[in-house]
N, C-alpha and C positions, 0 to 999 in steps of 0.2 A: 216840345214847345214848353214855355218855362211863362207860367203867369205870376204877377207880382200878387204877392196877399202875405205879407207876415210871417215872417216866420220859415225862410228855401232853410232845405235841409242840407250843412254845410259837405253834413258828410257823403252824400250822395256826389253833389259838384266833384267832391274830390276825387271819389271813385272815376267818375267818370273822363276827368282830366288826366289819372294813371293810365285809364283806357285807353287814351289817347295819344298817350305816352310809350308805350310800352311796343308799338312794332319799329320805334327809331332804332340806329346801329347801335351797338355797345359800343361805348365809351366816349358818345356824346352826353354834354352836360343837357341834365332835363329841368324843367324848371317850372313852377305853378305859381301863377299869382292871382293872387286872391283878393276880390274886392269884396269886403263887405264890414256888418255892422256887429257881426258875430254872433248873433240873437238866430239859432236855428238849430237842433241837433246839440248832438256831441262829437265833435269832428273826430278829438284829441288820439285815440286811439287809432283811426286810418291813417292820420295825419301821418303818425308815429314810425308805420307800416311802409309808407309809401317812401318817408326821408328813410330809414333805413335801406333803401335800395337806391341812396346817393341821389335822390329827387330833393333839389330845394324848393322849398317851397316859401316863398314873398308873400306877406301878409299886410293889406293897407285895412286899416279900420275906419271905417268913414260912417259918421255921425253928426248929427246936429254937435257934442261937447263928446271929448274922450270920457264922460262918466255915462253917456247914452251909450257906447261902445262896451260888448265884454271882453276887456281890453284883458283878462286872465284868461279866457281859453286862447284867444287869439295867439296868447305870447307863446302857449303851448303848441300853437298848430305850426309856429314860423319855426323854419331853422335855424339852428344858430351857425354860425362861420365864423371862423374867428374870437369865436366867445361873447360875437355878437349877433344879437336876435335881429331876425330878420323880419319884424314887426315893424308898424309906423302907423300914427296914426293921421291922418290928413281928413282938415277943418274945414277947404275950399277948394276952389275950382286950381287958382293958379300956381298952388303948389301940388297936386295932385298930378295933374300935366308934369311940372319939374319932375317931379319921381318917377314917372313912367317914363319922360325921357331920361333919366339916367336908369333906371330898370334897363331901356331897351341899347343903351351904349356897353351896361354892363353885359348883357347878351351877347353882344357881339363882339367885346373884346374876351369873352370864356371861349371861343373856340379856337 
């Protein structure tokens, strides 16, 4: 059970999302997405661990302003594809929605 008080420890979530990751078939695409404000731990190193075993990992930063956001480790934890980072940050509701509905079209055109 997960209570809100300042400060989830990123790197934990992430563990725990490879965990959950990890009895799917080989050589389905696995993929993390990650909601948060970045304020929690040091993910950067699991992060690292995890994309190295071909897990990308989707990073939305969501703050009051992207300078309330620690918008440097975040760009660390995202993966890159195509030389592009797989970070964003989102300011409201109705585009937030938008990216999770293209996150989840991009899912399902990866298989």
């Amino acid at each position: 059970q997960i209570q809100p008080n300042d400060g989830t420890d990123i790197e934990q979530g992430l563990i725990a999302a490879d965990g959950l990751l990890r009895p799917w078939p080989f050589g389905m695409q696995k993929r993390i997405i990650l909601l948060t404000d970045g304020h929690g731990g040091t993910p950067e190193r699991t992060a690292a661990l995890i994309k190295a075993k071909g897990v990308i990992i989707d990073v939305i930063g969501i703050g009051g302003t992207p300078t309330a956001v620690n918008e440097y480790s975040l760009r660390q934890v995202a993966s890159m594809i195509d030389r592009v980072c797989r970070y964003r940050f989102i300011g409201n509701r109705g585009t937030l929605l938008e990216h999770f509905r293209r996150l989840a079209t991009d899912l399902v055109n990866v298989r």
